[in-house]
C-alpha positions in Angstrom: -16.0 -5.0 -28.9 -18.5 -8.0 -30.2 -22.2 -7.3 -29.5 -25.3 -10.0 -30.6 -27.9 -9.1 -33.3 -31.2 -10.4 -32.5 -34.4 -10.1 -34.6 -37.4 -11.3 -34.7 -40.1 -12.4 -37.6 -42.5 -9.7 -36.0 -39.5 -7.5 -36.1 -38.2 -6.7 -32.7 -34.5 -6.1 -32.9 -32.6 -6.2 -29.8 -28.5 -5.7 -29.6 -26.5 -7.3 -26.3 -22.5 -6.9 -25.4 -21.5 -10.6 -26.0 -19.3 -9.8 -22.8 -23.0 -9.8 -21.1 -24.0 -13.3 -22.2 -22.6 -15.7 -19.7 -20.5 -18.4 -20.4 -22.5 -21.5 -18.7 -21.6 -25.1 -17.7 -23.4 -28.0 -19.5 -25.4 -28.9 -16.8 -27.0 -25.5 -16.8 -31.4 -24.1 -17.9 -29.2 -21.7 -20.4 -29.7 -17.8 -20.4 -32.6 -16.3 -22.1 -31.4 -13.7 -24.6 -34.7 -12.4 -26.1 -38.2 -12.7 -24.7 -40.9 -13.5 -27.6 -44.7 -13.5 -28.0 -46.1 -17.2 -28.5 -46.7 -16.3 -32.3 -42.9 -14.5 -32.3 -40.1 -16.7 -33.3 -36.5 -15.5 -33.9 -35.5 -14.8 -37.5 -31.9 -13.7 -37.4 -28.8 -13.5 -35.0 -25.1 -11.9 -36.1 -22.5 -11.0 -34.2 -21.1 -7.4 -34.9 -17.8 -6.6 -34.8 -15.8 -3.0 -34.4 -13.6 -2.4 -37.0 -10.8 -1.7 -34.8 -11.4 -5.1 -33.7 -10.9 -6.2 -37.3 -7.3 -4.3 -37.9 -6.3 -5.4 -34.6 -6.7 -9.1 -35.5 -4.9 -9.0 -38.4 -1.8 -7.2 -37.4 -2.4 -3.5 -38.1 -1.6 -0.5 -36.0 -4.5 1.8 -35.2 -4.2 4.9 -37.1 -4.6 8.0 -35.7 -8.0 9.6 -36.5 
């Protein structure tokens, strides 16, 4: 599974299922991810990925654990 990074400069870090995040039409507000102070601004974002994602995408079996 994918899941956002956000952080903030005041360092608030918050991590979201991308399958949450909705997929919106262009005539749309958009979708508010993070709530911020007025002095807050977001620093980072990444998208984290499982590693069984990873092997998956490039042709590997999963391996037993």
């Amino acid at each position: 599974s994918k899941d956002v990074l956000l952080t903030s400069e005041n360092g608030h870090v918050i991590r979201i299922p991308a399958k949450s995040v909705p997929i919106l039409g262009r005539p749309t507000q958009g979708v508010i991810l993070m709530r911020l102070k007025s002095d807050d601004k977001v620093s980072a974002v990444s998208v984290m990925v499982d590693e069984d994602d990873i092997e998956n995408a490039n042709g590997e079996e999963k391996k037993a654990a």
